[in-house]
C-alpha positions in Angstrom: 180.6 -85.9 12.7 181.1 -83.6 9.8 178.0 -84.9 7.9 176.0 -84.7 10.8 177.1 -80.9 11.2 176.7 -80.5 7.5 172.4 -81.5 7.6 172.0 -79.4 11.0 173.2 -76.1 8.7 170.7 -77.6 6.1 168.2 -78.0 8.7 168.3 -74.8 9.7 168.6 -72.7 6.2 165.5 -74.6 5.7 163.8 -73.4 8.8 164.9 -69.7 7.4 163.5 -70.0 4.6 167.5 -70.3 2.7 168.1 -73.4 0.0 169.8 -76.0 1.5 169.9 -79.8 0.9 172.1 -83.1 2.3 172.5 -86.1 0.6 173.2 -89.4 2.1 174.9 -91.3 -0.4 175.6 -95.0 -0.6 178.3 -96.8 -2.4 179.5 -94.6 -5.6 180.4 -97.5 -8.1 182.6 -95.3 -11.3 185.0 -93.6 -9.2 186.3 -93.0 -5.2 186.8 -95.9 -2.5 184.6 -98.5 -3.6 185.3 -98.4 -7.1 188.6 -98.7 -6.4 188.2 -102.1 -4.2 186.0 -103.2 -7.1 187.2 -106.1 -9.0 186.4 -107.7 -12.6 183.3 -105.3 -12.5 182.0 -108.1 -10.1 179.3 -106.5 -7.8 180.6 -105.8 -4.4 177.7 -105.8 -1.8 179.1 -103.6 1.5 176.4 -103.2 4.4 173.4 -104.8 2.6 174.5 -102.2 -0.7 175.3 -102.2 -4.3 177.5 -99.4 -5.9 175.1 -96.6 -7.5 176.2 -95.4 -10.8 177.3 -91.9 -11.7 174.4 -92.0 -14.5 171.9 -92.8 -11.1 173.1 -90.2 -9.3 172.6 -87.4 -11.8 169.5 -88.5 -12.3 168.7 -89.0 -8.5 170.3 -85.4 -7.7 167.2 -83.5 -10.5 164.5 -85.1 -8.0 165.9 -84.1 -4.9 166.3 -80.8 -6.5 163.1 -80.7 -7.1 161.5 -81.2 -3.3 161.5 -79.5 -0.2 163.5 -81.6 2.3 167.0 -80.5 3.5 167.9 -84.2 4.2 167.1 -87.2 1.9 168.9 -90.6 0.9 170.2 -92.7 -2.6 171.6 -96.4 -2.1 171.1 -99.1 -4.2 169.5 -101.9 -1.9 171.4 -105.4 -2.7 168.8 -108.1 -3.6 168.9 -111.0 -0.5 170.8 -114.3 -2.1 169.0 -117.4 -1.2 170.4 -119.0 1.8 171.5 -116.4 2.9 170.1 -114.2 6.3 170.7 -112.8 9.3 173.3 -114.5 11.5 173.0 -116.2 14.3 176.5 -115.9 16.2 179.3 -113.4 16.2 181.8 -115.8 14.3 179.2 -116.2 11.5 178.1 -112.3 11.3 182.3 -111.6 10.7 182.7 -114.3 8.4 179.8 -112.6 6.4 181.4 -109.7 6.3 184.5 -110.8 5.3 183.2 -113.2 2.4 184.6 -116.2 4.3 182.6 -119.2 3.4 183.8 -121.8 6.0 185.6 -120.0 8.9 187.1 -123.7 10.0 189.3 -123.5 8.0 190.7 -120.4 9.1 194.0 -120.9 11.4 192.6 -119.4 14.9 195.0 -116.9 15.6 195.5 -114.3 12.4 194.2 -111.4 13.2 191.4 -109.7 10.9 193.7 -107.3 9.7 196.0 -110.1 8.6 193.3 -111.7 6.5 192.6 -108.7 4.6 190.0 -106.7 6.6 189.8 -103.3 5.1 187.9 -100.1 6.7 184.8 -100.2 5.3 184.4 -103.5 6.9 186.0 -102.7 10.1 183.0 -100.3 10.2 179.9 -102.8 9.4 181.9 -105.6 11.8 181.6 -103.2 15.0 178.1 -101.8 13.8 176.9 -105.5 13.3 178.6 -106.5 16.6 176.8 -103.8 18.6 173.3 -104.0 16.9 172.7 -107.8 16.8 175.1 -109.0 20.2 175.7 -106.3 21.9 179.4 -106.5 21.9 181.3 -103.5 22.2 184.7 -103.3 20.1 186.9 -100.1 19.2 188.6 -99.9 16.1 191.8 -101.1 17.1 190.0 -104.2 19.0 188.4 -105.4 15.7 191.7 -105.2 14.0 193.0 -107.3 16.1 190.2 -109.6 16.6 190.7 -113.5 15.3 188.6 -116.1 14.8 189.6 -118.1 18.3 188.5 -115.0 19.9 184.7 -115.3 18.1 185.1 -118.7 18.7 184.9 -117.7 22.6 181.9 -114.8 22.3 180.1 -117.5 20.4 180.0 -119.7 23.1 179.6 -117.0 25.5 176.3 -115.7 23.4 175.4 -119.2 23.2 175.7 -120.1 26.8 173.4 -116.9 27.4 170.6 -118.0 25.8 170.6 -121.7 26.3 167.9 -121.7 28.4 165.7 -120.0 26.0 166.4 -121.7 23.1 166.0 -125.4 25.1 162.7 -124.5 26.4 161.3 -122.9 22.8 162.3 -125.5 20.9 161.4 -129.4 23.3 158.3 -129.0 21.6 160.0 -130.0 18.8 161.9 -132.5 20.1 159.2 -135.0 19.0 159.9 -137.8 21.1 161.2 -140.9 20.5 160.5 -140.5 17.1 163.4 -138.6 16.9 165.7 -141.4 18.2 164.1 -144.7 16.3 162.3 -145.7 13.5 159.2 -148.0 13.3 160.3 -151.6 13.6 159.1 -154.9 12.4 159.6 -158.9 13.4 161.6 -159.0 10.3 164.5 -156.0 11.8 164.7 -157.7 15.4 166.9 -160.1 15.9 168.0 -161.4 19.6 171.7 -162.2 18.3 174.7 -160.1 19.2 176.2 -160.2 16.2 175.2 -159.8 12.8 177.8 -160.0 9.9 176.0 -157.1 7.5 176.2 -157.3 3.5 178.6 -155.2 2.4 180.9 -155.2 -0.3 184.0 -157.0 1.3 186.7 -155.4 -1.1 189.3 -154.3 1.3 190.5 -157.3 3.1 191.7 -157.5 6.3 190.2 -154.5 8.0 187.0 -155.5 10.4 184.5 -152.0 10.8 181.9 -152.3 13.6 178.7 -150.8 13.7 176.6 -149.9 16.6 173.0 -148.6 16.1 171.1 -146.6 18.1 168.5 -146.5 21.3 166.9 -149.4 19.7 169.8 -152.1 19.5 168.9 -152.9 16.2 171.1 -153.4 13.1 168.2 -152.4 10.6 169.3 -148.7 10.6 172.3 -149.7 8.9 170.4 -151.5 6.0 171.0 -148.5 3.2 174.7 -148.2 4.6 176.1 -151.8 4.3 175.5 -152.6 0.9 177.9 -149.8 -0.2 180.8 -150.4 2.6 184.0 -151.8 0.8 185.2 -153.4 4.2 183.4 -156.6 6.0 181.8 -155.2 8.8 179.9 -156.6 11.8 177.0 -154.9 13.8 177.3 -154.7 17.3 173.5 -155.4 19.3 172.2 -155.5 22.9 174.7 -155.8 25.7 177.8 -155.9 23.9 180.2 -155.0 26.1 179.2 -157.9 28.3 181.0 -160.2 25.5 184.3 -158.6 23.9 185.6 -162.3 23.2 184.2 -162.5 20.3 185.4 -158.7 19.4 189.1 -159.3 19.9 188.8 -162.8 18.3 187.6 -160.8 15.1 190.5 -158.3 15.3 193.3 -161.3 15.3 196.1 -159.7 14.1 194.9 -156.3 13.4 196.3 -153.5 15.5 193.8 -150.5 14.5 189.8 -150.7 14.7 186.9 -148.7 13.3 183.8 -148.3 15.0 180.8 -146.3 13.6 178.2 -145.8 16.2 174.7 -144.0 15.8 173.4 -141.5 18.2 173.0 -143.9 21.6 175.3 -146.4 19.9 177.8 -143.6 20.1 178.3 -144.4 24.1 179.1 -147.9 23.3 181.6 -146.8 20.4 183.3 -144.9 23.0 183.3 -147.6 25.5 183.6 -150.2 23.4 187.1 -148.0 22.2 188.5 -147.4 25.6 188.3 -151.2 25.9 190.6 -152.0 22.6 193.1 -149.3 23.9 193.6 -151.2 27.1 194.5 -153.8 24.8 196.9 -152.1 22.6 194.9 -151.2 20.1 194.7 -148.3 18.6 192.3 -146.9 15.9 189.7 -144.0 15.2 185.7 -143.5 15.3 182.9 -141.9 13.5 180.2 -141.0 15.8 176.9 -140.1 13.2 175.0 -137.2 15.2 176.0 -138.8 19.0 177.7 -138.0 21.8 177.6 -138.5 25.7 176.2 -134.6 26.1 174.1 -134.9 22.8 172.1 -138.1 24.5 172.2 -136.9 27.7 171.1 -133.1 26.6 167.7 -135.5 24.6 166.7 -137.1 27.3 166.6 -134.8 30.0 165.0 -133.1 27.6 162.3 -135.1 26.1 162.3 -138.2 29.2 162.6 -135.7 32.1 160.4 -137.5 34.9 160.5 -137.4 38.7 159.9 -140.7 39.3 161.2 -144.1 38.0 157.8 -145.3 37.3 156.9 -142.5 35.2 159.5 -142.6 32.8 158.9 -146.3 32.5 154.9 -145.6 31.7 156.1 -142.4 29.5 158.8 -144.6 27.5 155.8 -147.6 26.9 153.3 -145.1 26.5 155.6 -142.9 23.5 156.7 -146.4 21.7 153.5 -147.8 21.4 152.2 -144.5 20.2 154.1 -144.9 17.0 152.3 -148.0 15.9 148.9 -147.5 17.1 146.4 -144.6 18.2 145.1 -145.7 21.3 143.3 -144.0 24.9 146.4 -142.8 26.5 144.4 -142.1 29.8 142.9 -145.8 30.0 146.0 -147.3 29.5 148.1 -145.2 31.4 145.5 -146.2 34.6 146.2 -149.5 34.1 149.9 -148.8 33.7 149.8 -146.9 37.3 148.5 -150.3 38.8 151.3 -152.2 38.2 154.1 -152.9 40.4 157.4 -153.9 38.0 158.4 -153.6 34.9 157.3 -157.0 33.7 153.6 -156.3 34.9 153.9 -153.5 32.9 155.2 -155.6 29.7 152.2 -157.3 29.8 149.4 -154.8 29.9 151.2 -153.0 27.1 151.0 -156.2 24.9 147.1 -156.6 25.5 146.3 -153.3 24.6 148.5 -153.2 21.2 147.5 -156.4 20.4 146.2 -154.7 17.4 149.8 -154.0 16.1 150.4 -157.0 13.8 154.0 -156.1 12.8 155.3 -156.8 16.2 155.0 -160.2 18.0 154.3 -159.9 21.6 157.8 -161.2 22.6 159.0 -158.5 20.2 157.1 -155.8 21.5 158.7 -156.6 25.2 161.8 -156.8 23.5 162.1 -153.6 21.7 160.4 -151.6 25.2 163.3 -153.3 27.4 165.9 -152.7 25.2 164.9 -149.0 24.6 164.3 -148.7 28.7 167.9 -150.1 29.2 169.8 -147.6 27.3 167.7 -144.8 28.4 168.7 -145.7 31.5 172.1 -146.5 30.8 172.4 -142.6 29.1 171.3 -141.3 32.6 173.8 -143.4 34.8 176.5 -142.8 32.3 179.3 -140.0 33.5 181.8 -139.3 31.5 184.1 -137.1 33.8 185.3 -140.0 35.5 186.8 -141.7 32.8 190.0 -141.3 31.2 190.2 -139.8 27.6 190.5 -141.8 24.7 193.7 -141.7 22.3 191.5 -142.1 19.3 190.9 -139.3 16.6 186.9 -138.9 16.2 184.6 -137.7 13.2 181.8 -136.6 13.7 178.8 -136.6 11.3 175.9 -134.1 11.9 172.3 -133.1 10.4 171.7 -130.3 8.9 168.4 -130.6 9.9 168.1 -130.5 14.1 165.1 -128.9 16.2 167.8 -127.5 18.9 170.9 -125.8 19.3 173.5 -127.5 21.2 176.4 -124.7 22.8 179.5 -127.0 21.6 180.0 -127.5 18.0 181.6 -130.6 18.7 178.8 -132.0 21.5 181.7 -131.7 23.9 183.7 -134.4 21.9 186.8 -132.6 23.4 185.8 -133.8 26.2 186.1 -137.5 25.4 189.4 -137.8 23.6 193.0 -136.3 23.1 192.7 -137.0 19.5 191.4 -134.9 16.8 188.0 -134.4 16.4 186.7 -133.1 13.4 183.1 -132.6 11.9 181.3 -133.0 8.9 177.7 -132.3 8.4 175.2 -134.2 6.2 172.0 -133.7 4.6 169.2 -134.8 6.8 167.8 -134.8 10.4 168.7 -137.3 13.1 166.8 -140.1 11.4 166.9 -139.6 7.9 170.4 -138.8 7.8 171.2 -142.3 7.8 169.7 -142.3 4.6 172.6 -140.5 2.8 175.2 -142.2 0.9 177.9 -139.4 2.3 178.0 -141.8 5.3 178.8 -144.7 3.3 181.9 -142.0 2.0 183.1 -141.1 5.2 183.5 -145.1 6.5 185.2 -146.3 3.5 187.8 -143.1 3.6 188.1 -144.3 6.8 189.5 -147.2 6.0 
């Protein structure tokens, strides 16, 4: 208030025809407030600003002498670090601010103050709060604040916009490319079970591995060679046979179950099962979840009819093997009556596709169909929670934003669920030897 007073005098004297000249000042870096909270002569960056020497000043001061403006400015603009922009949510703006790398880590409930806030960033946490969310705080309030309390405008913010940010970013969503890989005769195999190459160092402990919307073990391939436990992968329909699952457990008591994006439902599943048995153990769901499937296909499969989705599923497959007229086929695919008629006209218009036998290609478009389906019938609020902790294993590469950090994990178990991310998208992050870590410290 008493700078702003300070310029209208200048303002005026000016208008009179009197001297009279206001400078705005940034940080002064030899001597006052923010020299004082200076430490190690490290550079202290406050609003977007570096401390302005006394030398800078001086020199600043003779130019403004020199002009006829009452009001003018001299701050020392802090050069952008890489990785480093505007944030997205409340919790990360603060976190900013208060030079907190990894807010997780944070217990929920200390207050700002407690954590050291000072009032210079009191000040750019309540300006940065009202310019870029909108959220009104006093003083007091921000002192106050904690992170559980971010936490909850987050979401709030988050929950706003959903809508927005779901219908800028399906574009992007490319598919079914997103959820599978190209295939060959050599990845399929009809079997259940498939005892994968790993390293077999730690005996007695069994790991299973589900893959994804394809039901085939092939996206494990860079993973098993590296695990230090034997390890079986789980394909098509295998909670129709858990037999052969308890028989491998014997006298264990505690499982592990790795499952990839769709193969996370049948980890869960396949989870609550063991526990009715009296087994107890943990999962680590890589990028999947109940919501996250759900949330991709609504998104990306969203047809009225059943017949649709069918032609749309055969249609988006194919596509990643061969260019073809997707009006022609798409007539022919209108003509037919079931499923199996459909099979058919697929496989004599790919027959160019020469990776793929025609059984194959049936194969791999039924068993994607199924668990599409199976992700639309499957409801997870009429289940009873799991007992089993859960780590979680996301991108850092995604086309969306999904409201829970956690793709409503919580939701799912009593346990703890914690999250790690990893380098990659939802594909390519399978590619990354930190899941191979993860497994065997889960051991």
């Amino acid at each position: 208030m008493a700078n702003s007073v300070m310029e209208r005098i200048c303002e005026r004297r000016m208008k009179e025809g009197l001297h009279g000249l206001a400078i705005q000042w940034g940080a002064i870096g030899d001597v006052g407030l923010v020299a004082d909270m200076q430490e190690d002569d490290k550079e202290l960056v406050i609003g977007g600003t570096l401390q302005q020497e006394i030398s800078s000043c001086m020199n600043t001061l003779e130019l403004f002498l020199l002009q006829d403006r009452a009001i003018v400015s001299s701050m020392v603009v802090a050069e952008k670090k890489r990785g480093f922009g505007r944030a997205t949510n409340p919790l990360e703006a603060v976190a900013n601010i208060m030079g907190l790398k990894n807010p997780n880590i944070v217990a929920p409930n200390i207050s700002l103050a407690e954590l050291g806030l000072d009032s210079m960033m009191a000040v750019e946490i309540k300006q940065t709060l009202e310019r870029e969310f909108d959220i009104l705080l006093t003083a007091q309030d921000i002192r106050n604040l904690n992170f559980a309390e971010l936490r909850k405008m987050t979401n709030t913010a988050e929950h706003e916009k959903m809508y927005d940010v779901i219908k800028a970013d399906t574009n992007d969503l490319d598919g079914l490319r997103m959820l599978t890989r190209k295939l060959n005769d050599s990845d399929l195999s009809p079997d259940i079970y498939i005892e994968v190459g790993t390293k077999g160092e730690v005996a007695g402990s069994e790991i299973f591995l589900i893959p994804g919307v394809d039901g085939c073990a092939r996206v494990y391939k860079l993973v098993e060679s590296k695990i230090k436990s034997s390890a079986i992968c789980l394909q098509h329909g295998v909670l129709n046979t858990p037999g052969h699952i308890l028989q491998k457990l014997r006298s264990q008591k505690k499982f592990l179950i790795v499952g990839y994006s769709f193969g996370s439902l049948i980890a869960i599943e396949l989870a609550r099962l063991l526990e009715a048995k009296n087994f107890s153990g943990r999962l680590i769901l890589i990028d999947g979840a109940p919501d996250l499937m759900k949330f991709l296909i609504e998104n990306v499969l969203n047809h009225p009819s059943e017949q649709e989705l069918q032609n749309d599923i055969l249609l988006r497959l194919m596509k990643m093997y061969l260019e073809f007229n997707n009006e022609m086929l798409l007539l022919e695919l209108n003509k037919c009556n079931t499923w199996e008629e459909k099979l058919e006209v697929i496989t004599h218009f790919t027959k160019e596709i020469n990776v793929l036998t025609v059984e194959n290609k049936k194969f791999l478009c039924s068993t994607v169909y199924d668990h599409i389906i199976a992700v639309q019938d499957y409801n997870i609020s009429s289940m009873p929670r799991l007992k089993s902790s859960i780590i979680l294993l996301k991108p850092t590469l995604t086309p969306f934003t999904f409201i829970e950090e956690d793709y409503g994990l919580h939701k799912v178990t009593e346990g703890a669920v914690q999250i790690h991310y990893v380098e990659g998208t939802h594909i390519t992050i399978m590619d990354n030897d930190k899941i191979t870590s993860f497994i065997n410290e889960a051991l």
